[in-house]
Backbone as a ProteinNet text record, in pm:
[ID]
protein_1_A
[PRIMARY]
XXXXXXXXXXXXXXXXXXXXXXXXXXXXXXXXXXXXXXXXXXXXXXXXXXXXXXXXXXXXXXXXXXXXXXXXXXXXXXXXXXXXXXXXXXXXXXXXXXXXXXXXXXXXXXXXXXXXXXXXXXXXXXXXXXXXXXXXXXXXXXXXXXXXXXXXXXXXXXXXXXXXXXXXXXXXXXXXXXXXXXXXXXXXXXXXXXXXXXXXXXXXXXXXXXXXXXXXXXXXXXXX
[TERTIARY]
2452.1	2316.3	2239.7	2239.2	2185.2	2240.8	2340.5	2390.2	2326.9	2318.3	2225	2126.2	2049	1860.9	1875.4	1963.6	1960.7	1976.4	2037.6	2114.8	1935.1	1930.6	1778.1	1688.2	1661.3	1556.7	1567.8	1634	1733.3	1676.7	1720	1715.9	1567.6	1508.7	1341.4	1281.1	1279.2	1200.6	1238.2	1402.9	1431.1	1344.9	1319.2	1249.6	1128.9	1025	930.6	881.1	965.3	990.2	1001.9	1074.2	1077.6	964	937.4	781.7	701.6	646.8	559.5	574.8	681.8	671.7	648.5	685	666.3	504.5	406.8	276.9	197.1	285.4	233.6	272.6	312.8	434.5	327.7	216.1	102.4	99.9	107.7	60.2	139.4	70	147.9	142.4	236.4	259.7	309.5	230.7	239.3	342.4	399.9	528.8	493.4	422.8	462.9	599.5	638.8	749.7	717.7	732.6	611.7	729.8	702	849.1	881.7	771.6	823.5	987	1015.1	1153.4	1272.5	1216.8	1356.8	1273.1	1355.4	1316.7	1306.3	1262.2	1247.9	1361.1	1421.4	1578.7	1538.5	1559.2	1574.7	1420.9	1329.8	1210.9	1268.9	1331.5	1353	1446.8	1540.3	1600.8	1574.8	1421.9	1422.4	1292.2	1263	1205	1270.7	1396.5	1481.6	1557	1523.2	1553.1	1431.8	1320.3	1169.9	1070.8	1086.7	970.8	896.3	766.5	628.3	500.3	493.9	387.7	478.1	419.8	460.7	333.2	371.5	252.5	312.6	242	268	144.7	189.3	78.1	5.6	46.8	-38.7	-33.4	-152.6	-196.8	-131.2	-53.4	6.6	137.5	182	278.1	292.6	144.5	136.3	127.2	52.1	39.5	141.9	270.4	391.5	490.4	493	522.4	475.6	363	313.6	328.7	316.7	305.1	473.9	620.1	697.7	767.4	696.8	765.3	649.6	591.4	455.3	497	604.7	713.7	671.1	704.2	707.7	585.6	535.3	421.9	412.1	435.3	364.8	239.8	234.4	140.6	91	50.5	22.8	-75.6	-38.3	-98.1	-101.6	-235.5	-282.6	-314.2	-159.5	-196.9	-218.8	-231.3	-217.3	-401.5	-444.7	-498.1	-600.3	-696.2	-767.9	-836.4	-801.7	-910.7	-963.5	-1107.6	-1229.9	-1233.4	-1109.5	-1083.2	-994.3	-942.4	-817.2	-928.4	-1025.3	-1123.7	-1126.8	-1161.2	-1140.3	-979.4	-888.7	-790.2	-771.3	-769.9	-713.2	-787.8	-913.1	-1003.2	-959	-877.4	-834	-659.1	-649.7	-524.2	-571.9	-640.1	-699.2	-572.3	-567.6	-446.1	-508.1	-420.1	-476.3	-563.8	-518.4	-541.2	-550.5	-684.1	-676.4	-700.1	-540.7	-547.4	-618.3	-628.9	-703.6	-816.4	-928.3	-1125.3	-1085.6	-1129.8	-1183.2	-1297	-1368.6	-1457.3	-1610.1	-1708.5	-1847.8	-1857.5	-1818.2	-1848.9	-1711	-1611.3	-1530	-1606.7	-1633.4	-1717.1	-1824.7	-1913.2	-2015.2	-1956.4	-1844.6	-1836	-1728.1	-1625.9	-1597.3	-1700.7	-1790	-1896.6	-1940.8	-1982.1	-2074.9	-1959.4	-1865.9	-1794.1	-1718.5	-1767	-1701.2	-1820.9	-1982.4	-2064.5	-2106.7	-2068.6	-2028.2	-1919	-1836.6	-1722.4	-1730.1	-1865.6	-1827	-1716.9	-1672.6	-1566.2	-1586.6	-1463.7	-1495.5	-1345.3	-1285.3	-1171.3	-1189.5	-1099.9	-1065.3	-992.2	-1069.6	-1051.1	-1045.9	-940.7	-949.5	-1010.3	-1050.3	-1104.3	-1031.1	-1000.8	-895.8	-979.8	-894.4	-949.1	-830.7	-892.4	-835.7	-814.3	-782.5	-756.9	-664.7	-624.2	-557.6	-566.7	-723.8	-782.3	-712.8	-625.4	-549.3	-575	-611.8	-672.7	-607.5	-458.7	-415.4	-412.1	-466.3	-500.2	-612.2	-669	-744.6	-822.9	-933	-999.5	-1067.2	-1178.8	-1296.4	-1278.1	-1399.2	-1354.8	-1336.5	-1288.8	-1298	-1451.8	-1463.6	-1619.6	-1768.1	-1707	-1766.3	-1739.5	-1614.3	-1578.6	-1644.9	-1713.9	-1799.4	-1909	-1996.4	-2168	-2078.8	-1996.6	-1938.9	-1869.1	-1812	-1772.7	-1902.1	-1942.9	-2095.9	-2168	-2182.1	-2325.5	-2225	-2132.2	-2059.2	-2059.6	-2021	-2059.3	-2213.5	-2304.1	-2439.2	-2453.8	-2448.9	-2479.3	-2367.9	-2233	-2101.4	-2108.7	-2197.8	-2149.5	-2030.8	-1964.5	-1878.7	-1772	-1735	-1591.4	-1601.8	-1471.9	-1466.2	-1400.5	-1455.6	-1384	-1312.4	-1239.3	-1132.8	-1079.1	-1105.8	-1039.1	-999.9	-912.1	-877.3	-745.6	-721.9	-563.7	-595.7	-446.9	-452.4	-275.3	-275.4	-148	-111.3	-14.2	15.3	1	5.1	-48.3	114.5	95.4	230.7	293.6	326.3	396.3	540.2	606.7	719	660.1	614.9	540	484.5	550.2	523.9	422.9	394.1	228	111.4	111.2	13.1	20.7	132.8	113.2	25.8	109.9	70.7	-134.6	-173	-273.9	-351.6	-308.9	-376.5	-377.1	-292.9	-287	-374.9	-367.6	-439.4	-642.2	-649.1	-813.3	-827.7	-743.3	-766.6	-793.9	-657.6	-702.8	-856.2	-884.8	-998.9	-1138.2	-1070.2	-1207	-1207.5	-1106.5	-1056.2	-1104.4	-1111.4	-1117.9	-1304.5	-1365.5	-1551.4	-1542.8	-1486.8	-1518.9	-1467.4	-1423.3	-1422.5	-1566.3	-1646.3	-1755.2	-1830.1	-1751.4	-1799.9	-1718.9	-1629	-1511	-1371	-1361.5	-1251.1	-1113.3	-1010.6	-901.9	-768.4	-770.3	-673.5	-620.4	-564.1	-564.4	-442.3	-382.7	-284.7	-267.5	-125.3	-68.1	57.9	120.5	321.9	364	451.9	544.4	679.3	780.9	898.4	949	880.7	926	835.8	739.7	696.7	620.6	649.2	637.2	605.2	689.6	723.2	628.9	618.5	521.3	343.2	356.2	238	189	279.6	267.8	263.8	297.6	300.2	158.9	116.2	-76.1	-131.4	-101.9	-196.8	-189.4	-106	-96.2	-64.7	-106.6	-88.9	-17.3	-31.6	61.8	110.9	208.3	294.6	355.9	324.9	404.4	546.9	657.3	766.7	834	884.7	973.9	1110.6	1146.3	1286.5	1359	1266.9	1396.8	1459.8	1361	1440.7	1527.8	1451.2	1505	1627.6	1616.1	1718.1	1858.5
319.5	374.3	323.5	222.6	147.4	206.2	251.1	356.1	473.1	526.1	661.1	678.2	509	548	497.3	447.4	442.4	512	588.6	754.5	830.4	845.9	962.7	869.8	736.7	703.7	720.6	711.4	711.6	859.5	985.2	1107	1133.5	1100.7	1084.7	1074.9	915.8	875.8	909.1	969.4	1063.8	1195.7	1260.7	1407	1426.3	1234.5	1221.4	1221.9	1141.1	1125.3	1219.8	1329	1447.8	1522.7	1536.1	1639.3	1555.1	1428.7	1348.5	1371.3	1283.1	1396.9	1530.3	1560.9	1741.5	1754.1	1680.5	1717.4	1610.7	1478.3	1364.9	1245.6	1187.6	1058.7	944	941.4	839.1	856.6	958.8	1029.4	948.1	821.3	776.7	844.1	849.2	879.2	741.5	747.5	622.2	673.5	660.9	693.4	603.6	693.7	653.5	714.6	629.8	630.1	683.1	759.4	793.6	752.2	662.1	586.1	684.9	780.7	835.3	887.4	868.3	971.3	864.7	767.6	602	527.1	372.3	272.1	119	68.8	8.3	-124.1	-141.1	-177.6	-87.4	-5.1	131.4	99.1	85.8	23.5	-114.3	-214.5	-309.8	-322.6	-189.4	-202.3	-139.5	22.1	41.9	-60.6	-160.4	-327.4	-390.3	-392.8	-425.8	-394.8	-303.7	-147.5	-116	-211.9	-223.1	-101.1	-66.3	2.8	-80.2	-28.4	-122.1	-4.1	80	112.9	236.7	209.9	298.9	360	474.5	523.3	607.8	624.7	652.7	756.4	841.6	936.7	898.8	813.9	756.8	608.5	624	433.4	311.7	423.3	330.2	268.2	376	341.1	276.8	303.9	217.3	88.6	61.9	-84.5	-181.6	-64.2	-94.8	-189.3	-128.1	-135.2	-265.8	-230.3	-350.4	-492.9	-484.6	-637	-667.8	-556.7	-611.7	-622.7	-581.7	-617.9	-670.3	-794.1	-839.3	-1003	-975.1	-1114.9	-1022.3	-928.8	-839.8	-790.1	-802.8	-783.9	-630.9	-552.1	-414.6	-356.8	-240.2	-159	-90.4	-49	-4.7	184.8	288.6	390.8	444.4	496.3	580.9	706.3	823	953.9	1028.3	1101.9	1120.5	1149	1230.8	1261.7	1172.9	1086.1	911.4	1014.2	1050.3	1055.5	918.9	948.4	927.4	776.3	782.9	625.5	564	590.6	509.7	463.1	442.9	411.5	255.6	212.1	54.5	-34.1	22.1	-10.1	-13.8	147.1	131.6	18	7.5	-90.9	-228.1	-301.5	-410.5	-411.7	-278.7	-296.1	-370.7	-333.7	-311.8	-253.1	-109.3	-61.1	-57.9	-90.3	-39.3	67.9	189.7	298.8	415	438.5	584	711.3	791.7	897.8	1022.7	1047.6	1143.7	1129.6	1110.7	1128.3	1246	1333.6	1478.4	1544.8	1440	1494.6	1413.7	1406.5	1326.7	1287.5	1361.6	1270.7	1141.3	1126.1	1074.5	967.8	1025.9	891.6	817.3	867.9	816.5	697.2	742	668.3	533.4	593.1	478.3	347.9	392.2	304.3	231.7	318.7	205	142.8	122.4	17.7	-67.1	-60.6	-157.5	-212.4	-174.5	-266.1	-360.5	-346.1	-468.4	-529.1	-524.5	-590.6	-691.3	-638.2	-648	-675.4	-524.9	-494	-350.7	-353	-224.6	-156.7	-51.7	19.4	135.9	124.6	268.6	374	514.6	595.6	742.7	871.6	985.8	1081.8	1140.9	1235.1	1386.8	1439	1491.7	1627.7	1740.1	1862.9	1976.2	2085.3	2181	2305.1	2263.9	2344.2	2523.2	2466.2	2594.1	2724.7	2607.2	2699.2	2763.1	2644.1	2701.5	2628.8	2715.4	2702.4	2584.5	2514.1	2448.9	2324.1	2329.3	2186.3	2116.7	1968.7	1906.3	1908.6	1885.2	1855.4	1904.1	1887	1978.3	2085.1	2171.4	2298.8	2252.4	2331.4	2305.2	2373	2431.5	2504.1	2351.5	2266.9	2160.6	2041.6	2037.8	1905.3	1813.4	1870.5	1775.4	1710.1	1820.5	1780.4	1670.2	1717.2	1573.7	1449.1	1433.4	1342.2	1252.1	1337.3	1258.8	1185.7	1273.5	1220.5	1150.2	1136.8	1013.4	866.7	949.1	756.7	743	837.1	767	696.8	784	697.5	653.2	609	560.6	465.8	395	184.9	107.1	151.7	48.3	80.5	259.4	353.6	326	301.7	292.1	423.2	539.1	660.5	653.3	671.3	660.1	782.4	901.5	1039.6	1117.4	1183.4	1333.8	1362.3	1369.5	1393.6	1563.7	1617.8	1752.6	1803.5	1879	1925.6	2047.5	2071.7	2215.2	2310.5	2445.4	2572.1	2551.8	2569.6	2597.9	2733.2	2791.4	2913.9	2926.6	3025.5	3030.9	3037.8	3139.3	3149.4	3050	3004.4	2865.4	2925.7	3002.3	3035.9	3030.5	3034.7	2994	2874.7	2743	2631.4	2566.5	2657	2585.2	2597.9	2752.2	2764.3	2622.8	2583.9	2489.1	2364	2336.8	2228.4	2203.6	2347.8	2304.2	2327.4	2378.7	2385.8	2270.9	2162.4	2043.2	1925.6	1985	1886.6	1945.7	2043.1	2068.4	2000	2020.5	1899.3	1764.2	1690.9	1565.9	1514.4	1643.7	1638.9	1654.3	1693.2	1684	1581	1456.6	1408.8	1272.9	1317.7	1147.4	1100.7	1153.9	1087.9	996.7	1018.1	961.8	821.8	810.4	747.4	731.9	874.1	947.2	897.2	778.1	767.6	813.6	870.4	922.7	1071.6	1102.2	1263.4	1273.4	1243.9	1264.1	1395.9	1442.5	1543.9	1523.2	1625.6	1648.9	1562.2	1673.3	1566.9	1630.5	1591.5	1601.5	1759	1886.9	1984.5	2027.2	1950.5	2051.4	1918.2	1831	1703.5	1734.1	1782.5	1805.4	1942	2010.8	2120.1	2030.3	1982.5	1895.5	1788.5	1732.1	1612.4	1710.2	1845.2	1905.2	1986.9	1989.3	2051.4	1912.4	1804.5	1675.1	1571.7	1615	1466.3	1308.5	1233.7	1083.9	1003.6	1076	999.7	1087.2	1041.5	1161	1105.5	1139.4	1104.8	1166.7	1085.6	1144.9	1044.2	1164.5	1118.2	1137.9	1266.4	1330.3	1291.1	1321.1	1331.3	1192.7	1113.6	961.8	898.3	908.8	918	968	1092.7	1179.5	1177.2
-369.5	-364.1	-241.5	-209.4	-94.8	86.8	83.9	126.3	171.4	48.1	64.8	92.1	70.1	89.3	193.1	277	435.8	519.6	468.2	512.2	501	380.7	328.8	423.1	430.2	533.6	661.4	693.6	879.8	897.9	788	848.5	785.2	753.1	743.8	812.8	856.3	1008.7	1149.2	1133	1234.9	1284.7	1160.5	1182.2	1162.2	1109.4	1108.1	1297.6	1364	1518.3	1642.1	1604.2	1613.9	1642.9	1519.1	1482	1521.9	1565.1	1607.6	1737.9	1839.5	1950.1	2050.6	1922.7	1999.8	2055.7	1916.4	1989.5	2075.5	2090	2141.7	2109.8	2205	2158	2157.8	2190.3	2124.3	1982.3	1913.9	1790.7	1661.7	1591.4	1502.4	1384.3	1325.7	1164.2	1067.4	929.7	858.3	721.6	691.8	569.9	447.9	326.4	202.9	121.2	49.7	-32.9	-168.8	-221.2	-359.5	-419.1	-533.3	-675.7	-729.6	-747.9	-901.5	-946.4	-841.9	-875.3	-888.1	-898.2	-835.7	-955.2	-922.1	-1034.4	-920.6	-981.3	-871.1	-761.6	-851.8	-753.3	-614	-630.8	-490.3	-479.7	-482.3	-406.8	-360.1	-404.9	-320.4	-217.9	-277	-94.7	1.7	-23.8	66.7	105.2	46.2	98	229	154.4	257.1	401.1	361.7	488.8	565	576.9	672.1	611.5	485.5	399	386.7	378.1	317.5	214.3	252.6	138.5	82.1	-2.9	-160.7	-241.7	-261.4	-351.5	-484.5	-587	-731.7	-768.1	-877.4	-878.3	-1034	-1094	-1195.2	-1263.3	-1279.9	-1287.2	-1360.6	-1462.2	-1586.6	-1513.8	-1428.8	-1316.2	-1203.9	-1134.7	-1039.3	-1063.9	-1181	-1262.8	-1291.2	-1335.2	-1353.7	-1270.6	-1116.3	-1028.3	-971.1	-953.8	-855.6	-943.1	-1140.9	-1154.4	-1125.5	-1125.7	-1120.1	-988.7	-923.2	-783.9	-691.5	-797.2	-702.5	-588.6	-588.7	-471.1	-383.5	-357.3	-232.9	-180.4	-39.5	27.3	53.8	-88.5	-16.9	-37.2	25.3	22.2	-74.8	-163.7	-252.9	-218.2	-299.6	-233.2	-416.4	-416.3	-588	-486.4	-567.5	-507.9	-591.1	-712.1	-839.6	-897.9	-925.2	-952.2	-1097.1	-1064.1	-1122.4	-1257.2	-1382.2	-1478.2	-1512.7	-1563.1	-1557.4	-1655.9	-1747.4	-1815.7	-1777.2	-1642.7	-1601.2	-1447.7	-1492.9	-1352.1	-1328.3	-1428.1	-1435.5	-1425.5	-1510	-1433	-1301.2	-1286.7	-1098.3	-992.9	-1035.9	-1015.1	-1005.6	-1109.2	-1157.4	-1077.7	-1012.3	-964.9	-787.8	-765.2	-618.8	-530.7	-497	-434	-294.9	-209.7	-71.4	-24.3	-68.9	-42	-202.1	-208.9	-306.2	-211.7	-291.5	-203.5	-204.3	-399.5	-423.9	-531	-426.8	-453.7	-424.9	-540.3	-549.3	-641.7	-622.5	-656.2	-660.8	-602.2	-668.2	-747.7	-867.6	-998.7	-1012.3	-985.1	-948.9	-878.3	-759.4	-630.3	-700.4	-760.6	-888.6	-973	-1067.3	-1101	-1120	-955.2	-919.9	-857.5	-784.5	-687	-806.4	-925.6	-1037.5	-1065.1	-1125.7	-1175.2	-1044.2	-938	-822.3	-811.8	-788.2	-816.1	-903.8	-1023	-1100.8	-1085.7	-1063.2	-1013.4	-870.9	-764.6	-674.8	-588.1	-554.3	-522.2	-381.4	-338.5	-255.3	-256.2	-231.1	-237	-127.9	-99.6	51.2	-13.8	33.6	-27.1	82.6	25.8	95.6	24.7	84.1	-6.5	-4.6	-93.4	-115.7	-151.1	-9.9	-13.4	-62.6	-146.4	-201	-73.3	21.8	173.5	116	32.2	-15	-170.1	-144.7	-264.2	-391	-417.2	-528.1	-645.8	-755.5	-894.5	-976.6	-948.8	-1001.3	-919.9	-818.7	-755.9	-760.5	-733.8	-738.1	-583	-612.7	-470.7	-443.5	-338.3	-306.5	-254.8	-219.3	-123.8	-25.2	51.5	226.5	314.4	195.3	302.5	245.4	172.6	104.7	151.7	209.3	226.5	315.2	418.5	487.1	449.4	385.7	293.3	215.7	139.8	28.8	72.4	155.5	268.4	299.9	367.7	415	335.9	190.8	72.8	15.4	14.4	-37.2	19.8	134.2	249.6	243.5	215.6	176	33	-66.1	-179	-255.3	-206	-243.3	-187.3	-162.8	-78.4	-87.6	-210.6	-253.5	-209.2	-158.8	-133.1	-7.2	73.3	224	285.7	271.9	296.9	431.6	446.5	522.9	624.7	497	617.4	499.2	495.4	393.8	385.9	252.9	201.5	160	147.1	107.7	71.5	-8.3	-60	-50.3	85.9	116.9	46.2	87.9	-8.1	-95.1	-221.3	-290.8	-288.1	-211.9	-159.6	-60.7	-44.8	48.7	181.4	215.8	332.5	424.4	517.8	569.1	649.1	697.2	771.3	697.1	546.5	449.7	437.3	448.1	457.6	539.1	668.4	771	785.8	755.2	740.6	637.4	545.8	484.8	514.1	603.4	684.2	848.7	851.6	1033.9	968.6	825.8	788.7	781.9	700.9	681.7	789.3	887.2	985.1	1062.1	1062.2	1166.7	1089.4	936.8	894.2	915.3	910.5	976	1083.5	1180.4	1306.1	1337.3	1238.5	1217.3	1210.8	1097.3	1019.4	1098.8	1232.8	1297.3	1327.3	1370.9	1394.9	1244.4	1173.1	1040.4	998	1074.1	1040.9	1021.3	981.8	945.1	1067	974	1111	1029	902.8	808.2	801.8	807.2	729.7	725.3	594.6	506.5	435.1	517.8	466.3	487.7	390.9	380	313.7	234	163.5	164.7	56.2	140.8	194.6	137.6	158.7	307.7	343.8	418.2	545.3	555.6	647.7	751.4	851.2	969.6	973.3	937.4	972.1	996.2	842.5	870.5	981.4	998.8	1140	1256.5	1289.4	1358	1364.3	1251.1	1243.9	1217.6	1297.3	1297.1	1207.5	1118.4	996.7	1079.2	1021.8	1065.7	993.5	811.3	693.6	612.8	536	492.7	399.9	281.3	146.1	104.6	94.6	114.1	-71.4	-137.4	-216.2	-270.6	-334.2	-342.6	-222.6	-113.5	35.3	78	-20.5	22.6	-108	-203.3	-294.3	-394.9	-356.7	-472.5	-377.8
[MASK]
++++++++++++++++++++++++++++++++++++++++++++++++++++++++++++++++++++++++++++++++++++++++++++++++++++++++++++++++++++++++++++++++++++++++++++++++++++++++++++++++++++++++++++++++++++++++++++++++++++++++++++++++++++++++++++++++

């Protein structure tokens, strides 16, 4: 097995390299490992194999993870969509990075329970670029006003920049369309701070780093 996730990583960060080039060899890209699909042995060797952040799409899991592989100096990434009683946990986890804020009331009432805590957490805010009914996240004709009134009355969230999840379709010109809206909000939203914008995952990566992504959640392709 150790084998193979050297093989699946090798040809990962190969074609992560690739597609990073093509539009600018300054242009870094940051690689999460999402668990869900592995156990964590295979998180420690791709430890061993110069991985560092990992992300999980729910809390009971990420929780999981991190108390048993807490020897190891990684990264921690909450991509997974935070209901509204798993707020204080994720809280008590302190993950590096939350990937998907989608919503104000979300930003509300993470900020109140980090102000009692005094605490602060970095966060993306996670846009629905592809306007599809079964995804999470703001609009895109929204995402800036909410971006903004968040870094005003959110003190405690360190917004960071904007995650988004390709259009779910064949048509890679509808992907790609939901990827280059996202980045052009990204691309408002530096004057705000914004040094993130997380997109792609394993089916559609390289298109994404190619419409501007910087991070890229990758799991089956390293994994399976």
């Amino acid at each position: 097995m150790k084998e193979q996730l050297r093989k699946n990583l090798d040809e990962v960060i190969w074609n992560i390299e690739q597609a990073r080039v093509s539009i600018n060899e300054h242009h870094i890209v940051k690689l999460v490992a999402v668990g869900k699909y592995s156990d964590e042995e295979n998180i420690k060797t791709l430890y061993e194999l110069g991985q560092r952040a990992f992300g999980e799409n729910q809390v009971q899991q990420l929780q999981q993870r991190m108390q048993n592989l807490d020897e190891l100096p990684l990264e921690w990434h909450m991509l997974g969509h935070l209901q509204s009683n798993k707020v204080n946990k994720l809280i008590e986890l302190r993950p590096t990075l939350l990937q998907s804020l989608d919503s104000i009331k979300l930003a509300n009432a993470l900020n109140k329970k980090l102000v009692e805590k005094n605490q602060k957490l970095s966060c993306l805010l996670q846009i629905n670029s592809a306007n599809e009914e079964s995804k999470s996240g703001v609009k895109a004709d929204e995402a800036v006003d909410i971006y903004q009134q968040i870094k005003e009355t959110c003190p405690q969230l360190k917004l960071k920049g904007v995650m988004c999840i390709g259009a779910y379709v064949e048509d890679e010109k509808e992907i790609q369309k939901s990827f280059e809206l996202t980045h052009k909000i990204f691309d408002s939203l530096k004057y705000d701070g914004a040094t993130i914008c997380s997109m792609g995952m394993s089916n559609d990566y390289e298109l994404a780093i190619k419409c501007g992504s910087n991070l890229v959640r990758i799991g089956s392709k390293i994994f399976n």
